[in-house]
C-alpha positions in Angstrom: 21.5 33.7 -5.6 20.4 29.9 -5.6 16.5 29.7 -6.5 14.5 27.1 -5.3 10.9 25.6 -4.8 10.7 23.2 -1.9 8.1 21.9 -0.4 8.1 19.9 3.3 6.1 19.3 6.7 7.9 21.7 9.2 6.3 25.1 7.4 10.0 26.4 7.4 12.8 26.5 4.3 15.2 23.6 4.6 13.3 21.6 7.1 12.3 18.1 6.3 12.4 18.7 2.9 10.3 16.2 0.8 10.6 17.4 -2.3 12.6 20.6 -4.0 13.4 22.0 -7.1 17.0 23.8 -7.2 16.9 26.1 -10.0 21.1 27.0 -9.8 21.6 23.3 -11.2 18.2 22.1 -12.4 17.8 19.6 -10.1 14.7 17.5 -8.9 15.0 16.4 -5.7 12.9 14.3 -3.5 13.0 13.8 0.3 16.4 16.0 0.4 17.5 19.0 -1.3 21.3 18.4 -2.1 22.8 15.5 -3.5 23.4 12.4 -2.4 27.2 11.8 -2.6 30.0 13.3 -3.9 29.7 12.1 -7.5 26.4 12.7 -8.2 26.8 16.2 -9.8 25.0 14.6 -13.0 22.1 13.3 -11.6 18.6 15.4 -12.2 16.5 13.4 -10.1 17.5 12.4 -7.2 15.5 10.5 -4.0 16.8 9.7 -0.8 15.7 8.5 2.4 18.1 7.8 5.2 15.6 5.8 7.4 14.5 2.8 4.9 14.3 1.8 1.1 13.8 4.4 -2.2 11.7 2.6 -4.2 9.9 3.9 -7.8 7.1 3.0 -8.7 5.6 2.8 -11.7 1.2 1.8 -12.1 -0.9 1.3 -14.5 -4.3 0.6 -14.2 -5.1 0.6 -17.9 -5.0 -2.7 -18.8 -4.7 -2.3 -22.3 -2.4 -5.3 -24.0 -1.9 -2.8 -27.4 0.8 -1.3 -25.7 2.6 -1.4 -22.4 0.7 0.1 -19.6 3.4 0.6 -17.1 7.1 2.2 -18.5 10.5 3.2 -17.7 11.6 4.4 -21.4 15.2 5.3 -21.6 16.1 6.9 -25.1 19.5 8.4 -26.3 19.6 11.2 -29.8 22.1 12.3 -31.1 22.2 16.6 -32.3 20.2 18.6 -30.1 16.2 19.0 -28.7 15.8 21.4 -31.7 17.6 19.4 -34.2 17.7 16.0 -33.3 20.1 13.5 -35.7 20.1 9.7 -36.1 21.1 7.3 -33.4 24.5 5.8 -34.6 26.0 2.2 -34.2 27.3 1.5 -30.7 25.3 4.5 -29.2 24.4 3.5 -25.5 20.3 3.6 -25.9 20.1 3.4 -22.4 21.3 1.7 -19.0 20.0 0.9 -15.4 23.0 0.9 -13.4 23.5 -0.2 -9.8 26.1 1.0 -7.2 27.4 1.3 -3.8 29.5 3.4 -1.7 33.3 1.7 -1.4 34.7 4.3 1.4 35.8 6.9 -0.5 33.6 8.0 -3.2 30.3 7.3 -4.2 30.2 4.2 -7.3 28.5 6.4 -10.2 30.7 5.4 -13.3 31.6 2.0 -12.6 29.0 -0.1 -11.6 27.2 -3.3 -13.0 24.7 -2.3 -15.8 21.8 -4.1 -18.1 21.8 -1.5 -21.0 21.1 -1.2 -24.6 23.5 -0.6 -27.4 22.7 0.2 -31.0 24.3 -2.3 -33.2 23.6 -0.2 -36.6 23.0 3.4 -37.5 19.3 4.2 -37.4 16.7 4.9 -39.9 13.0 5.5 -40.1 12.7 1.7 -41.1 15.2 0.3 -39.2 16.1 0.3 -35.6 19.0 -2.7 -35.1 20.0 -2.7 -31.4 21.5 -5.4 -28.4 20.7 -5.5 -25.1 23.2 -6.4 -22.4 24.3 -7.1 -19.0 27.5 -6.0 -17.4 28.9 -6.9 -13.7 32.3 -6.4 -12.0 35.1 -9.0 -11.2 36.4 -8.7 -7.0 38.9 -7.0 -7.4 38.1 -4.7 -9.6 36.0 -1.7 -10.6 35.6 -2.1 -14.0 32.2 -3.2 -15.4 32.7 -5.9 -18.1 29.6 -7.6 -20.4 28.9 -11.1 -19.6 25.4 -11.3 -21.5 24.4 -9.9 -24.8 20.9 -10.9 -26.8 21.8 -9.4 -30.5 19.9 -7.8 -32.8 19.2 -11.4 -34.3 18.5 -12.7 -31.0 21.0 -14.8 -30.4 22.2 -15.1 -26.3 25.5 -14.9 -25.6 27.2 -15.9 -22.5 31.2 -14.7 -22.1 31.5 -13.3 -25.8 30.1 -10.6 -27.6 30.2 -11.7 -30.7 30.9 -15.1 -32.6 31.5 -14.8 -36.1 30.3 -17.1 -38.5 28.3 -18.7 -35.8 24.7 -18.6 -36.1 23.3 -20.8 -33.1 20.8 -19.5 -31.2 22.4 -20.1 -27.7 26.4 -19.7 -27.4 28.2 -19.9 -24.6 32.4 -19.2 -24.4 34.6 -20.6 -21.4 37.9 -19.6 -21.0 38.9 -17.8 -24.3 42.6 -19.1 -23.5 41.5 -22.3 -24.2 38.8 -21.7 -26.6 36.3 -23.6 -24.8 32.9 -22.6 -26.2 29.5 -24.8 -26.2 27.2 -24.0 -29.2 24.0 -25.3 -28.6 21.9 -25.8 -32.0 18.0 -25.6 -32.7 17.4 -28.6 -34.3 13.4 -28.6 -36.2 12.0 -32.4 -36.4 8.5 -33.8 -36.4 7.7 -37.2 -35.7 5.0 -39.1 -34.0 5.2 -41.5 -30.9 
């Protein structure tokens, strides 16, 4: 049967759950013991509250500035936990996503995202990667990139790419008309 570990204030299974382990799926929930919508069959951890915000938080009170004290780390492998291979160019590191319920189903796969993409196959020495960030268009439910910051650091506004541009700063109009506005870092000294 379906195996679980819940804990909650009423002193009796299934009532006011606040936080429950379902064994049948491996699932970690928190303030409910099924899932939130339709859709989220792939989600491990799940909070929900139906009376006010679901906020995680994440403290430190180490104060160390060697490393960073508070986290979210979102890491992608490739292979499995006992043989792990190299990430690989245009492997999806990681992404927070953001979605909403549209009347019929529950926005899980097409949402806006700020994510991380590598941009090179990985190596003990090297780790080339891009972060982005993605929105959707009215009309639409498809989640296009409108930011990137490259490996080189270049930040790109409505392009993901530019070859043979190296500016610091590029932003494209409408690709139609090839409208795009390179700005250029320009080193000068002078005295005045």
């Amino acid at each position: 049967g379906n195996k679980q570990i819940q804990f909650n204030d009423n002193g009796v299974f299934g009532g006011s759950e606040k936080f429950t382990y379902d064994q049948a799926t491996g699932r970690l929930f928190v303030g409910t013991s099924t899932a939130a919508g339709a859709n989220d069959w792939w989600s491990f951890v799940q909070e929900k509250n139906d009376g006010g915000p679901v906020i995680l938080r994440i403290a430190s009170y180490t104060g160390n500035p060697s490393y960073s004290n508070a986290a979210l780390s979102l890491s992608t492998r490739r292979g499995t936990p006992a043989s792990p291979t190299p990430t690989l160019a245009n492997d999806i590191l990681g992404e927070i996503t953001i979605g909403g319920y549209d009347g019929n189903t529950s926005s899980g796969a097409f949402v806006p995202r700020i994510g991380a993409r590598a941009t090179g196959a990985w190596t003990p020495t090297s780790h080339p990667s891009a972060v982005y960030f993605s929105t959707v268009a009215q009309n639409s439910t498809t989640p296009v990139e409108r930011v990137r910051i490259t490996e080189s650091g270049q930040f790109l506004v409505g392009t993901t790419s530019i070859a043979g541009v190296n500016d610091k700063f590029v932003f494209a109009g409408d690709t139609t008309a090839n409208n795009v506005l390179n700005f250029s870092l320009v080193n000068f000294s002078g005295s005045g």
